[in-house]
C-alpha positions as CSV (number, residue, x, y, z in Angstrom):
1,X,72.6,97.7,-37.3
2,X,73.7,96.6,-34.0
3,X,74.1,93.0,-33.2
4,X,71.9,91.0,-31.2
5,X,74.2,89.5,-27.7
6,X,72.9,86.7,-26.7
7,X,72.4,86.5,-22.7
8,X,73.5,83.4,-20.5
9,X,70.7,81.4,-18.9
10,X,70.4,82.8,-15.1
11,X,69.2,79.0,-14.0
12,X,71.4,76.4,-15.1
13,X,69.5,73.4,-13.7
14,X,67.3,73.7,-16.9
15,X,70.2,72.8,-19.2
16,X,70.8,70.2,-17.0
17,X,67.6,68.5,-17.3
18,X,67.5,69.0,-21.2
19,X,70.8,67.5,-21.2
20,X,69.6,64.5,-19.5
21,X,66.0,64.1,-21.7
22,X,68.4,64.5,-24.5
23,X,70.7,61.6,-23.6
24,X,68.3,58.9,-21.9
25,X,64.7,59.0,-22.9
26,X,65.1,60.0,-26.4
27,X,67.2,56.9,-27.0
28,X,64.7,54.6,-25.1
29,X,61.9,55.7,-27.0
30,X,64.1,55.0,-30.3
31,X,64.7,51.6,-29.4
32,X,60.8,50.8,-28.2
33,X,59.9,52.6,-32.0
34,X,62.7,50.0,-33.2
35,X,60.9,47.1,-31.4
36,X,57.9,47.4,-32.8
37,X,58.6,48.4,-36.0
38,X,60.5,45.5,-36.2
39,X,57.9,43.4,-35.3
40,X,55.2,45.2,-37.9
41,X,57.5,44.6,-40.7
42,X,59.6,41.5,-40.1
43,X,58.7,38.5,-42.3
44,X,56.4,36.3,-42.5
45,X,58.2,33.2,-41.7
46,X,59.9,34.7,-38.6
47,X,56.6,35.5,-37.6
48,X,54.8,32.0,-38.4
49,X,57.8,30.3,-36.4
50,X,57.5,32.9,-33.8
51,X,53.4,32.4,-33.1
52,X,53.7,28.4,-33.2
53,X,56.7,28.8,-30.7
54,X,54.1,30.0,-28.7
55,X,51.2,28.0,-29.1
56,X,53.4,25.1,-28.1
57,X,54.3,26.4,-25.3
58,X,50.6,27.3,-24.0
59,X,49.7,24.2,-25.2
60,X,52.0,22.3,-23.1
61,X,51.0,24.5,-20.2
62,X,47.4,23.2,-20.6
63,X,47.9,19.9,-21.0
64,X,49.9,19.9,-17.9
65,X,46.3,19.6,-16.1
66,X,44.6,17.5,-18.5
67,X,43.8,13.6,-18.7
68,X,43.4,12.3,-22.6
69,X,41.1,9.5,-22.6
70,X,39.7,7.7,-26.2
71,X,40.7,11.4,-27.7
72,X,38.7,13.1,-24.8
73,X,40.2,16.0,-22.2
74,X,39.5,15.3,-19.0
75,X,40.9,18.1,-16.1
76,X,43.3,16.0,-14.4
77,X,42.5,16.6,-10.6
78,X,39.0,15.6,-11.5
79,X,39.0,12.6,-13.7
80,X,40.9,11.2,-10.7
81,X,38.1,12.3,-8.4
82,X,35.5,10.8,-10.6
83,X,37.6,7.2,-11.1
84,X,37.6,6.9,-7.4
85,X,34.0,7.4,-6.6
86,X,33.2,5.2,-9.1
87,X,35.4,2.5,-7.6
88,X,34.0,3.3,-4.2
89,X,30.5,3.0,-5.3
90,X,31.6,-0.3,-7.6
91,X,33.0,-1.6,-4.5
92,X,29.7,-1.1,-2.3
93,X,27.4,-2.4,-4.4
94,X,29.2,-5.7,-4.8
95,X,29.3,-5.9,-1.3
96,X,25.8,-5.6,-1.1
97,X,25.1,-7.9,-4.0
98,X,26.9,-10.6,-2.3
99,X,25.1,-10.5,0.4
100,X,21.6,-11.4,-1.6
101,X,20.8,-14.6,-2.2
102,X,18.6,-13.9,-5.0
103,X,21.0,-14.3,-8.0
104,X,21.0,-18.3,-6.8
105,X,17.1,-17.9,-7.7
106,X,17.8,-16.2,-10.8
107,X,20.3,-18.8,-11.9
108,X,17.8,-21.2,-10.9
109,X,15.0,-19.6,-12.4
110,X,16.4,-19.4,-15.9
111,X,17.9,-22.7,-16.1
112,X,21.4,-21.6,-16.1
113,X,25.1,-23.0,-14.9
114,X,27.0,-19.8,-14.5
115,X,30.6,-20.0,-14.0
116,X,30.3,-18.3,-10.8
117,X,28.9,-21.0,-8.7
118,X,32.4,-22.9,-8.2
119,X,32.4,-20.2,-5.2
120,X,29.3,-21.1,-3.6
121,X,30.9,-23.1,-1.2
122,X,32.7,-20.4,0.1
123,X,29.6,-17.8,-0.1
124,X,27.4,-20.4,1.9
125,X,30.3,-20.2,4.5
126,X,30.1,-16.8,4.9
127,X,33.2,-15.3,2.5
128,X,31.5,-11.9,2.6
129,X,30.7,-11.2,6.1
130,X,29.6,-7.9,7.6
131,X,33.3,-8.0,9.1
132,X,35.2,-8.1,5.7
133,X,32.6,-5.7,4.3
134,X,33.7,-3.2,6.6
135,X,37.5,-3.8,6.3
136,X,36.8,-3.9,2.5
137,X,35.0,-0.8,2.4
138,X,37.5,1.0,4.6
139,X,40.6,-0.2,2.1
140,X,39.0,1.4,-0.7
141,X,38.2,4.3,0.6
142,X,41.8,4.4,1.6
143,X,43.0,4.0,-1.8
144,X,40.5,6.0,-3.3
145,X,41.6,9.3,-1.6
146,X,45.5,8.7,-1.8
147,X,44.6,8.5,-5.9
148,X,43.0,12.1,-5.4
149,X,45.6,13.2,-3.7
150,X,48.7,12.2,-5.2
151,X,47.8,11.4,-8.7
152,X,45.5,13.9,-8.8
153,X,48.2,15.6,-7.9
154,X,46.2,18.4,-4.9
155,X,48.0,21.6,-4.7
156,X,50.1,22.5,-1.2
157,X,48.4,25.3,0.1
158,X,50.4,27.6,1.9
159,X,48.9,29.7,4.9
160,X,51.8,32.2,5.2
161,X,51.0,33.1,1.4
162,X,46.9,34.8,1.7
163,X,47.8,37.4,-1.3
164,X,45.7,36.5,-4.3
165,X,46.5,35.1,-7.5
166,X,48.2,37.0,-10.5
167,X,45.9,38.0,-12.9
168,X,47.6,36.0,-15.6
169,X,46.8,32.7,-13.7
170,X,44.4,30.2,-15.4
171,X,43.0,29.1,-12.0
172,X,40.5,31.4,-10.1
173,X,41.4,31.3,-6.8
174,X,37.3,32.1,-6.0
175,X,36.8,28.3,-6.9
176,X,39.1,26.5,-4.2
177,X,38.0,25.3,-1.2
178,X,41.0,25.0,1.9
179,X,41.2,20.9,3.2
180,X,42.9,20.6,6.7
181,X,44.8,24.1,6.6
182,X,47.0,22.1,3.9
183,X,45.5,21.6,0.8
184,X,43.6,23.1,-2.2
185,X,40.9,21.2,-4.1
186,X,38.1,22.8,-6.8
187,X,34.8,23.1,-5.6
188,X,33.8,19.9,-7.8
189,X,36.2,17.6,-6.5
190,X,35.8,19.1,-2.8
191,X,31.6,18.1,-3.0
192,X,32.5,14.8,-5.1
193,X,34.8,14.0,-2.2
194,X,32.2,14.8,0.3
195,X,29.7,12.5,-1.0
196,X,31.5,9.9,-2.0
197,X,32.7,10.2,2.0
198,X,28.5,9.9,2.7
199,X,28.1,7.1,0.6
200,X,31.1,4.8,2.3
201,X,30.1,5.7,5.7
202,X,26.2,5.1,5.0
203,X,27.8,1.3,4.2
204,X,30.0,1.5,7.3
205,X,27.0,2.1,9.6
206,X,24.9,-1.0,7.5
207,X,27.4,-3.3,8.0
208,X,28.3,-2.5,11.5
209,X,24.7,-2.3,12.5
210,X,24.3,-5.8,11.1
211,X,27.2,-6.7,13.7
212,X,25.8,-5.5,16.4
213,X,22.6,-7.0,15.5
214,X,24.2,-10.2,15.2
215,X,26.0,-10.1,19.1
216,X,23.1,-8.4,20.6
217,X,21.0,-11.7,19.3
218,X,23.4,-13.9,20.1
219,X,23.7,-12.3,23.7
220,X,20.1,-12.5,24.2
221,X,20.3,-16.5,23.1
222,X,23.0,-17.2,26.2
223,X,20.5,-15.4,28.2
224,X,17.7,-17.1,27.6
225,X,17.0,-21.0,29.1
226,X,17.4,-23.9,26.6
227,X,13.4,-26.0,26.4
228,X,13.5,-29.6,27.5
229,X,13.4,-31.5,24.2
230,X,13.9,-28.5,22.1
231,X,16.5,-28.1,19.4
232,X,19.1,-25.7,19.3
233,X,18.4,-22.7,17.5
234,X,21.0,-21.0,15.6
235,X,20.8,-17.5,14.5
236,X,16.7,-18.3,14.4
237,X,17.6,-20.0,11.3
238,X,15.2,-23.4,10.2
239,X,16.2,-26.1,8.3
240,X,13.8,-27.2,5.3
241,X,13.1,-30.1,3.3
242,X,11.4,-29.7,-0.2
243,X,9.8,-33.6,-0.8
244,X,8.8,-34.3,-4.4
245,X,10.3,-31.2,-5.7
246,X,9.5,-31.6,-9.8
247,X,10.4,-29.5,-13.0
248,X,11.5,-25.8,-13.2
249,X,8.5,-24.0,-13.5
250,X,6.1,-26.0,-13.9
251,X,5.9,-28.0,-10.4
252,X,4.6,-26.4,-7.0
253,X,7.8,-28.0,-5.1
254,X,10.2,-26.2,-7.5
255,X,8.1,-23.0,-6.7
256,X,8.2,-23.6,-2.9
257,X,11.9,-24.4,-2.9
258,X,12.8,-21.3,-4.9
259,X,11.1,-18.4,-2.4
260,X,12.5,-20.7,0.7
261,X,16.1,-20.3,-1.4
262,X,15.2,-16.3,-1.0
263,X,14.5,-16.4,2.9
264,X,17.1,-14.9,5.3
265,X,16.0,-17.0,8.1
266,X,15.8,-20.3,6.4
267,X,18.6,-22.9,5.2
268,X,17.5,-25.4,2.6
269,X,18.9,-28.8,3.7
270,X,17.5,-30.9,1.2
271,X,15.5,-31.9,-1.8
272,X,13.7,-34.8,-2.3
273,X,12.7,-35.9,-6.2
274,X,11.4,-39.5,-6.3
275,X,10.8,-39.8,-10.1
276,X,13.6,-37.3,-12.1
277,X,16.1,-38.6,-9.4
278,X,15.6,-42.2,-10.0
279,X,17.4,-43.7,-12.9
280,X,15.5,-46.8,-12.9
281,X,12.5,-44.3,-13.4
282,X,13.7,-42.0,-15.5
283,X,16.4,-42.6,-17.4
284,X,16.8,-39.3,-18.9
285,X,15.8,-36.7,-17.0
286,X,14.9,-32.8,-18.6
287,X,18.1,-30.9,-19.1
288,X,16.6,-27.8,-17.1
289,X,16.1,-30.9,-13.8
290,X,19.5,-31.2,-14.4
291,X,20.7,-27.7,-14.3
292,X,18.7,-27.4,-11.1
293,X,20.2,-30.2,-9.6
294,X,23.6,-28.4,-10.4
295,X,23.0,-25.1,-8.9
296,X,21.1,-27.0,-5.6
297,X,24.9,-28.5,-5.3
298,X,27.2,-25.9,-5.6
299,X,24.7,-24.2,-2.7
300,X,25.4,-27.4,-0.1
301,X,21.9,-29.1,-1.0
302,X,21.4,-32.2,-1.1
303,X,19.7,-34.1,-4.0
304,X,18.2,-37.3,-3.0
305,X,15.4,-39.6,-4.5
306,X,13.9,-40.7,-1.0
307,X,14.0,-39.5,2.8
308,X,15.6,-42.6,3.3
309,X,19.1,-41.3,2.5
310,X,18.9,-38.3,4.7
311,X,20.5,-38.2,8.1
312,X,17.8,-37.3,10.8
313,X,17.3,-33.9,11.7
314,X,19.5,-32.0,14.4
315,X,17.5,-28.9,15.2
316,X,14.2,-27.4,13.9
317,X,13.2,-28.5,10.6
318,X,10.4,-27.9,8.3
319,X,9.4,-30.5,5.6
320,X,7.4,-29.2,2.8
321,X,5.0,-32.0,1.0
322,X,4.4,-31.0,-2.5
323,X,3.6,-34.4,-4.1
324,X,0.2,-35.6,-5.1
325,X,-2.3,-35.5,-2.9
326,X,-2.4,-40.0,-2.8
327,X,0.9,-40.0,-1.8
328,X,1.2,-37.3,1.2
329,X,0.0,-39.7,3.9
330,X,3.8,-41.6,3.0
331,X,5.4,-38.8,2.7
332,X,3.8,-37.5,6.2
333,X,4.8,-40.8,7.9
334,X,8.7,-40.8,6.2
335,X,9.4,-36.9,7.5
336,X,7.8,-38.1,11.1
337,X,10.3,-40.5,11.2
338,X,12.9,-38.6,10.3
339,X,12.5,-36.4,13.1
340,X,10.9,-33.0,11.1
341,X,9.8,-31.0,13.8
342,X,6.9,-28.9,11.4
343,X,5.3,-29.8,8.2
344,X,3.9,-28.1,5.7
345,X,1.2,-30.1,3.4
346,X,0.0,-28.7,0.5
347,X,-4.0,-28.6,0.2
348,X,-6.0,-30.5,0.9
349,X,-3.4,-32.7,2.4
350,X,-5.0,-36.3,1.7
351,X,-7.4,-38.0,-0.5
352,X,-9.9,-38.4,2.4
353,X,-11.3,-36.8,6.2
354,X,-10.1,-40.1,7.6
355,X,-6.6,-39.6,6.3
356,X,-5.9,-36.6,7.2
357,X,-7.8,-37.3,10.7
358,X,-4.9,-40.3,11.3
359,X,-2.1,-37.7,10.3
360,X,-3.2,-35.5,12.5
361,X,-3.3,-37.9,15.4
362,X,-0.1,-39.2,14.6
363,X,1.6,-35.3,14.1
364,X,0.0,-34.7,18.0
365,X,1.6,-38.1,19.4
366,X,5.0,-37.1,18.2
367,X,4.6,-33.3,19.2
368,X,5.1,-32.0,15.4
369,X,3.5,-29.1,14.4
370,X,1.4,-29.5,11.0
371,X,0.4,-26.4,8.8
372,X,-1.6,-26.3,5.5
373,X,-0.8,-24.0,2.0
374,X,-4.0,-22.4,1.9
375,X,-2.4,-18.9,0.4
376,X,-5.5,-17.0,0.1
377,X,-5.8,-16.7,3.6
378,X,-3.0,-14.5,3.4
379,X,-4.1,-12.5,0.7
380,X,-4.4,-8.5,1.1
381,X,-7.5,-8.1,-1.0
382,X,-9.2,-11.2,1.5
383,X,-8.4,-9.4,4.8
384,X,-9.3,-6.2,3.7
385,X,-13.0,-7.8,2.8
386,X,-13.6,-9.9,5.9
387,X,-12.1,-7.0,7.7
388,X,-14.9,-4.6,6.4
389,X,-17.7,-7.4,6.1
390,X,-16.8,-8.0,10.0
391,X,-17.8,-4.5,11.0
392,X,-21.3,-4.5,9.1
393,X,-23.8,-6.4,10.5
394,X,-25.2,-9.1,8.5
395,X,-23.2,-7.9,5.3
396,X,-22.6,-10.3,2.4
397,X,-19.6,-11.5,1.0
398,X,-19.0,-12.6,-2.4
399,X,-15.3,-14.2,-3.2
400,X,-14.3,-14.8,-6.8
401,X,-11.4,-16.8,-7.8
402,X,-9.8,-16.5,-11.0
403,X,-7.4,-18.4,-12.6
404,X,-5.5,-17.7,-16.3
405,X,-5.8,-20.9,-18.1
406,X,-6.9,-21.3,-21.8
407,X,-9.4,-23.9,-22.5
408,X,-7.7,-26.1,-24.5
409,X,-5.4,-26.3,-21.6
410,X,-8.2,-27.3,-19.1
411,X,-7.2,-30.5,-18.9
412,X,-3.6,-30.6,-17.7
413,X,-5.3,-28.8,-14.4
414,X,-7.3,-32.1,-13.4
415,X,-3.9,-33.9,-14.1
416,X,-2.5,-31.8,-11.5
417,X,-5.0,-32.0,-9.3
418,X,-7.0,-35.1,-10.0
419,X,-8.8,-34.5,-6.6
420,X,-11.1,-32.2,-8.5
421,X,-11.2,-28.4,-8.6
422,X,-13.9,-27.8,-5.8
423,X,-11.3,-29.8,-3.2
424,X,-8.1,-28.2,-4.9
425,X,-9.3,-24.4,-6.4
426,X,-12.3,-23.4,-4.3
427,X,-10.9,-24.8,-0.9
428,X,-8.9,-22.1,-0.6
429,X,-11.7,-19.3,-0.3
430,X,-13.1,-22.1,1.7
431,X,-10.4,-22.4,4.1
432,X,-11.4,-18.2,4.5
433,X,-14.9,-19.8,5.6
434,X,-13.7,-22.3,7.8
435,X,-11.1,-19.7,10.1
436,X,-12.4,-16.6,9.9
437,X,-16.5,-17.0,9.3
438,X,-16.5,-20.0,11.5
439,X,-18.6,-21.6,8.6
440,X,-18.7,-25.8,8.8
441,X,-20.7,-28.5,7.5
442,X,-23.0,-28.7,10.9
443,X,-23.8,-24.9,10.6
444,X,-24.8,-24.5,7.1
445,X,-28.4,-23.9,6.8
446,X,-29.2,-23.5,2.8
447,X,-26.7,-24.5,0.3
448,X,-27.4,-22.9,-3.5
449,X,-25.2,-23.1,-6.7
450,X,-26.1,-21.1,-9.5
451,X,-26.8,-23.3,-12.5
452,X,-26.0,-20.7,-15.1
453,X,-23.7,-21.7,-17.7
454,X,-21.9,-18.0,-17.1
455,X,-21.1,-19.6,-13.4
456,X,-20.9,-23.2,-13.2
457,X,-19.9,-25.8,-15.9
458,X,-19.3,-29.2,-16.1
459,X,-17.0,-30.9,-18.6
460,X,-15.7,-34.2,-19.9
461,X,-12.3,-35.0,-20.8
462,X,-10.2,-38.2,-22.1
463,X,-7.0,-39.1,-21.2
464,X,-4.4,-39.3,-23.8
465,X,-2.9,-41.8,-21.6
466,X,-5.1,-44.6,-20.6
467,X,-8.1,-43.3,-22.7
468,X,-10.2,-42.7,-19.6
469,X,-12.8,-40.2,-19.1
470,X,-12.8,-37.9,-16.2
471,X,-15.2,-34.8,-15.8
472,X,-14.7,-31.8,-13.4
473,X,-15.7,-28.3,-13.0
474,X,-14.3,-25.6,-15.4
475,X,-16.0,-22.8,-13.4
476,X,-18.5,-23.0,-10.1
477,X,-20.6,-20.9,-8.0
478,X,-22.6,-21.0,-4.9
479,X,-23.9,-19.4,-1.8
480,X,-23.3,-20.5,1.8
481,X,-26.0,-19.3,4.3
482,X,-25.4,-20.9,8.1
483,X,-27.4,-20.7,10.8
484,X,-26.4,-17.7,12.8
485,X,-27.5,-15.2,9.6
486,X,-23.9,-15.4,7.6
487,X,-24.0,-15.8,3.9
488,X,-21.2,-16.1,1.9
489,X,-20.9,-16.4,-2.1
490,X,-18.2,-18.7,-3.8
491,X,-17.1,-18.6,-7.2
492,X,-14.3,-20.4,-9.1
493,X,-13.7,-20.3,-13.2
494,X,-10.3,-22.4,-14.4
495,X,-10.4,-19.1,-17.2
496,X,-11.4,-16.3,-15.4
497,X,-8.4,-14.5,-15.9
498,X,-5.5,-12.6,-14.0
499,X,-7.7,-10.7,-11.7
500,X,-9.6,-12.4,-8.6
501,X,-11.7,-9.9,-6.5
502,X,-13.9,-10.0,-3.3
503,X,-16.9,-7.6,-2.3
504,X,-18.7,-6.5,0.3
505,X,-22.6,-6.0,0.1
506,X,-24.9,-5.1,2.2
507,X,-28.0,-6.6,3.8
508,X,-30.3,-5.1,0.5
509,X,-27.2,-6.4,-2.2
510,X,-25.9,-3.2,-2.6
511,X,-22.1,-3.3,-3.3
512,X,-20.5,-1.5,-0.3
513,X,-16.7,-2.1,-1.7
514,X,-14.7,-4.1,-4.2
515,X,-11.8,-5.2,-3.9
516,X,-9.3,-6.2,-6.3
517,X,-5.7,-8.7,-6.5
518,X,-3.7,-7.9,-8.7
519,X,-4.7,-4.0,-8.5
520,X,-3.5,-0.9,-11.3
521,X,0.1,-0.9,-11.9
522,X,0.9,-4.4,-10.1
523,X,-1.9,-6.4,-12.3
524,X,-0.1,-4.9,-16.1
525,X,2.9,-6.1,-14.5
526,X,2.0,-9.0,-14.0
527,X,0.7,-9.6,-17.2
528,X,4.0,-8.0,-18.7
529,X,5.6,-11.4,-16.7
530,X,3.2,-13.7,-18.2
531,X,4.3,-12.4,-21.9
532,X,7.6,-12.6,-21.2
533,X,7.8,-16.0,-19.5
534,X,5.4,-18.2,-21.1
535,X,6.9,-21.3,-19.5
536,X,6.3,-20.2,-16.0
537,X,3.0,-21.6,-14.8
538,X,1.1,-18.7,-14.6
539,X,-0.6,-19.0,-10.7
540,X,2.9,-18.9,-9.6
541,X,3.6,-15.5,-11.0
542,X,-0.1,-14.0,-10.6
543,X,-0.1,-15.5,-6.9
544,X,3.7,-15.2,-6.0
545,X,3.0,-13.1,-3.2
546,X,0.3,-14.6,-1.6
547,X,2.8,-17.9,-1.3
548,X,5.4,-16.0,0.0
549,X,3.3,-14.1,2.7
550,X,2.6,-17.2,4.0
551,X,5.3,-18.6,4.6
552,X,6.8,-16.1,6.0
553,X,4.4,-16.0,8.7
554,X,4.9,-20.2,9.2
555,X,8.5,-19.3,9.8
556,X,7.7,-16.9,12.2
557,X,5.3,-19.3,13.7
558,X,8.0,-22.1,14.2
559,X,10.5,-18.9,15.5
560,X,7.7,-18.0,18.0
561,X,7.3,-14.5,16.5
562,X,3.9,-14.4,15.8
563,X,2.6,-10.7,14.8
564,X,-0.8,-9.6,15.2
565,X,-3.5,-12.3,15.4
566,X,-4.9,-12.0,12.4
567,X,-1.6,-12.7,11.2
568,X,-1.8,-16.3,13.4
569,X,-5.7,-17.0,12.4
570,X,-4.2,-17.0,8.7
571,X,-1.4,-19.7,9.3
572,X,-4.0,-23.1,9.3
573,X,-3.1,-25.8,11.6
574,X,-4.3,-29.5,10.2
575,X,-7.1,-29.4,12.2
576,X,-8.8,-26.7,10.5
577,X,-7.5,-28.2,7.6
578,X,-9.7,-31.1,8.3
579,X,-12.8,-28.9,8.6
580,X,-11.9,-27.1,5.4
581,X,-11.8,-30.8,3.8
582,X,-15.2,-32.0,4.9
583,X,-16.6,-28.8,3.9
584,X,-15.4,-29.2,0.7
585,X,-16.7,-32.9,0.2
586,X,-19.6,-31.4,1.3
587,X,-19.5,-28.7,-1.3
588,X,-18.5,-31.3,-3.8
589,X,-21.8,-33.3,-3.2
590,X,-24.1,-30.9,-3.6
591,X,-22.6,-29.5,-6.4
592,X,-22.5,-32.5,-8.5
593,X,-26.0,-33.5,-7.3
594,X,-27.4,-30.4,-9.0
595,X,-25.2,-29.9,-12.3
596,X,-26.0,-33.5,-13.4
């Protein structure tokens, strides 16, 4: 047998690459098998150590861009973000808050000294002026962004460096939003930014606009002449006098001195109490007086027991008379001399039509301007039904006043207004009569009260405190027909409730429209008030509005910016209130004549 000869290879770059596989790869692929076999089998411990080594690690990579706050995460950039809005918005509404002067009336209202009112001097001289609000607003805003910024710690954005992130990355580049060309913010913080930027300049333009307002008016003041014997008006601002001011909620000069504390356009100069202010008098006056008297301090007002100790009046003032009826003709003669410009008597303004005749005589000798309280003439419901009974020919009108007291509690009414409930109550849908019906006592032509216990009652009550007996009218009603055709329907009850109402009726008494004060959702609030204040006096909440209406539209009457004139048929001068008075005595007399 011949033996085989082996052949030498003709290509000898294969052995070269066989030599090389043989010498490179086969030892790398040894060493990877190593790797991981090393890992599949090495111990437990190295590999327990191994894992929490890097757990830490990605745990301290997280918490890099994480805020811990009462053991919650928070991502850093934006818990930054959010602090500073909120500081921004913090900041804004105290601005705006200082501005008000209704948490005086609240502190007021409530009886309450709060620790606060050591600063009212500086409020009342104008500590938080548009001005400051601006420069304030403008500081925070300020700080709030460098907070984002650099504590948040925004990422520098390079524009050289477009390629995208590695896929590795916890942040997703899809979210960010480019600032300037320079930095980086997420999508949250960018909008957060942007509407906390909204919100300050929304305050910016406020406040600025308020400054303009204010030189505009004040250019428009140089502009205008000065009146011979007229006083200086300052920022159409009027000074007012509250005489025979009373208890917190319970007194009509409290309430009037309270919503003239809430005017813009009107600085309270003084108070006058003759009785809680006199210690001869009263010794010991209520606690909640003297908390009043407190808060009416730290606000600049003076508290005085006469008009005596005031200083007479340097520009436009207003003096409010809400003493007893007896005692307004002094009162009316005391603010005269004082120098009041305009005052404001509460109805009916004196005992008698001579009275009030002399008052008026002296008011138009000494050029001062005399308006009366009647409220109702400023009611919504009330316009709306003279309104529509004005367009209907020969319509009727029937006007129902209702107020909440309980019977038992009948007679501290007549204490409080011991001119008697047709002259006090009913005069006000009289005064309605009077200005815009044109009724008086020369043109009424039948006069008829309804004699039905349901409508009109008389009682009888005694005195705890002399043992006298005095009657008056816990609920009346009659009709008013005049001479050119007009009939008009009265009605009054003490305890008729929250809700008065006034319709409109046709010439056959078919109801046309009804309409109602309070209406739906404002009359269960207003009972909602009256359960959770039971000391208020309950008129003042149920007809809060009504008072406040009107004087706003005095103010604007002693300003000269009279509206509509509707709006100046409802502000009564003295002379109508004269006619309203002799219509009542008029009223009065027939009314007793018949319920006897």
């Amino acid at each position: 047998m011949t033996p085989r000869i082996r052949r030498r290879s003709t290509q000898p770059h294969l052995s070269l690459w066989r030599n090389l596989y043989t010498a490179t790869i086969i030892p790398v692929l040894l060493l990877c098998q190593n790797i991981a076999f090393a890992k599949l089998f090495e111990s437990k411990k190295r590999k327990l150590a191994r894992l929490h080594a890097e757990l830490a690690k990605l745990e301290e990579e997280r918490l890099e861009h994480l805020v811990v706050l009462f053991g919650y995460e928070f991502d850093k950039l934006g818990f930054y973000t959010a602090t500073s809005i909120f500081l921004v918005l913090f900041v804004a509404s105290i601005v705006q808050l200082s501005r008000s002067r209704r948490k005086w009336k609240r502190l007021a209202v409530f009886g309450g000294v709060d620790s606060t009112m050591s600063q009212s001097t500086e409020y009342r001289k104008g500590w938080m002026s548009s001005k400051r609000n601006i420069s304030l607003l403008i500081a925070t805003a300020i700080f709030s962004y460098y907070v984002i910024f650099n504590l948040g710690r925004a990422t520098k954005y390079n524009v050289d460096y477009n390629k995208p992130r590695k896929r590795g990355s916890s942040v997703d580049t899809q979210r960010f939003v480019i600032v300037l060309g320079t930095y980086e913010l997420d999508e949250t913080t960018f909008y957060s930014l942007l509407v906390t930027s909204i919100v300050v300049l929304v305050a910016l333009g406020y406040n600025i606009g308020i400054v303009c307002r204010k030189l505009q008016e004040k250019r428009s003041q140089n502009q205008q002449t000065t009146k011979v014997n007229a006083f200086p008006k300052e920022d159409d601002v009027v000074d007012v006098i509250v005489v025979d001011c009373g208890l917190p909620k319970k007194d009509i000069g409290w309430f009037h001195l309270m919503q003239f504390l809430d005017m813009s356009n009107i600085n309270v100069r003084a108070v006058v109490e003759p009785f809680y202010l006199d210690k001869a008098k009263c010794p010991q006056p209520p606690q909640s007086f003297l908390d009043l008297v407190s808060v009416l301090q730290d606000l600049d007002v003076k508290c005085v027991k006469s008009l005596g100790q005031l200083d007479p009046c340097q520009r436009q003032t207003l003096c409010v008379l809400a003493g007893r009826t007896d005692k307004n003709p002094q009162y009316f003669r005391e603010c005269i001399g004082l120098g009041a410009t305009h005052i404001y008597l509460e109805p009916p303004g004196a005992v008698s039509v001579g009275e009030l005749k002399t008052m008026s005589n002296v008011a138009n000798v000494r050029g001062v301007q005399v308006y009366m309280g009647y409220h109702k003439t400023c009611s919504p419901y009330i316009e709306k039904a003279v309104t529509l009974s004005q367009s209907i020919p020969k319509s009727h009108v029937f006007f129902c006043h209702n107020e909440n007291y309980f019977k038992q509690d009948l007679h501290r009414a007549l204490i409080r207004h011991p001119e008697g409930m047709v002259r006090s109550m009913a005069s006000q849908e009289l005064a309605v009569l009077v200005t815009q019906f044109g009724v008086t006592t020369d043109s009424v032509k039948a006069f008829k009260v309804n004699t039905n216990k349901l409508f009109s009652e008389k009682q009888t009550f005694c005195s705890k405190a002399n043992g006298i007996e005095v009657s008056d009218f816990s609920r009346v009603a009659f009709k008013i027909v005049t001479t050119n055709g007009r009939s008009v329907s009265v009605m009054a009850d003490r305890c008729g409730g929250v809700v008065s109402f006034a319709v409109v009726k046709s010439i056959a008494g078919k109801e046309i429209k009804k309409f109602l004060s309070p209406d739906g959702d404002s009359a269960s609030r207003i009972e909602h008030e009256l359960r959770r204040d039971t000391e208020m006096m309950h008129q003042f909440t149920i007809e809060g509005e009504d008072y406040m209406e009107l004087k706003r539209r005095v103010v604007d009457s002693i300003l000269g910016k009279e509206g509509d004139s509707k709006s100046s048929r409802s502000v009564i001068s003295i002379q109508d209130g004269i006619e309203v008075l002799r219509l009542s005595n008029y009223c009065a007399q027939e009314i007793e004549s018949v319920l006897q």
